[in-house]
Each structure stands twice: as structure tokens, then as C-alpha cells.
C-alpha positions in Angstrom: -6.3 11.4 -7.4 -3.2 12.9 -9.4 -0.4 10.4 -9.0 2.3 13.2 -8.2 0.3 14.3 -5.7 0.0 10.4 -4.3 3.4 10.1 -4.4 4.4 13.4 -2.4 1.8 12.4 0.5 2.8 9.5 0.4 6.9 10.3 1.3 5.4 12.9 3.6 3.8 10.1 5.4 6.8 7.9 5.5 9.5 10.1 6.5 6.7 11.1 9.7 6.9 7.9 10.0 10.9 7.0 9.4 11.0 10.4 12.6 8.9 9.1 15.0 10.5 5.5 14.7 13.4 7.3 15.3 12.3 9.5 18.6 10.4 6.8 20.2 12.3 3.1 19.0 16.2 4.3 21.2 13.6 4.7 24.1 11.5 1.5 23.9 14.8 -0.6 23.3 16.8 0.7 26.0 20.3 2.4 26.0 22.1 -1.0 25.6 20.4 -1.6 22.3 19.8 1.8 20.8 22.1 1.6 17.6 20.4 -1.4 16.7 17.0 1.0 17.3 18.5 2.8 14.6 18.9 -0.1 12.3 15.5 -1.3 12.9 13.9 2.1 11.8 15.9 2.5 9.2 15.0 -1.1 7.9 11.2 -0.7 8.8 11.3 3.1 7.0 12.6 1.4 3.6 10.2 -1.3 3.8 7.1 1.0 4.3 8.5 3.3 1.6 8.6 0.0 -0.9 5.5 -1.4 -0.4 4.0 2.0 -0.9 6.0 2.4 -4.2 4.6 -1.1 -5.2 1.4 -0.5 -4.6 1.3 2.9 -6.4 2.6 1.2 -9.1 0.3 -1.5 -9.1 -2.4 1.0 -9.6 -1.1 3.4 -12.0 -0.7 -0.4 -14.4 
């Protein structure tokens, strides 16, 4: 597979991802913790987006 179009599906797939962290992690956590929701999908969406950069890397080398 061409490794542009790797990398375009692959930040498709994570910011899908990074939204429905956001829609559905405020409701699982409850109003008393929903800016930490935040935090955690923001946290979880840059890990994803890392490994994924990692790996692609890995296998372009």
C-alpha cells in the first residue's frame, strides 16, 4: 500500500476515534468528572496517533 495513502487513513481513523472518545467518555464518567473525560481522550487520541506513527515507521525502515 502507498504510504501517503497509509498515513491519511490512518488520521482519519484516529480523529473518528479522538470524536467518539469525546461524545461518549463525558457520558460514561459522569458530570462530576467530565473535564477530566476530556483529558483522558485527549491523552488516549495522542497515544493511538503515536503508536500508529511508530509503527508506520517501523515499516517504511
Amino acid at each position: 500500500m502507498n504510504l501517503r495513502v497509509l498515513e491519511v487513513l490512518v488520521a482519519v481513523g484516529c480523529l473518528a476515534l479522538f470524536i467518539v472518545l469525546l461524545v461518549t467518555l463525558p457520558k460514561l464518567m459522569g458530570e462530576a468528572m467530565q473535564g477530566l473525560a476530556y483529558v483522558v481522550a485527549l491523552i488516549i487520541f495522542i497515544a493511538v496517533l503515536s503508536i500508529a506513527g511508530y509503527l508506520i515507521d517501523k515499516k517504511v525502515a
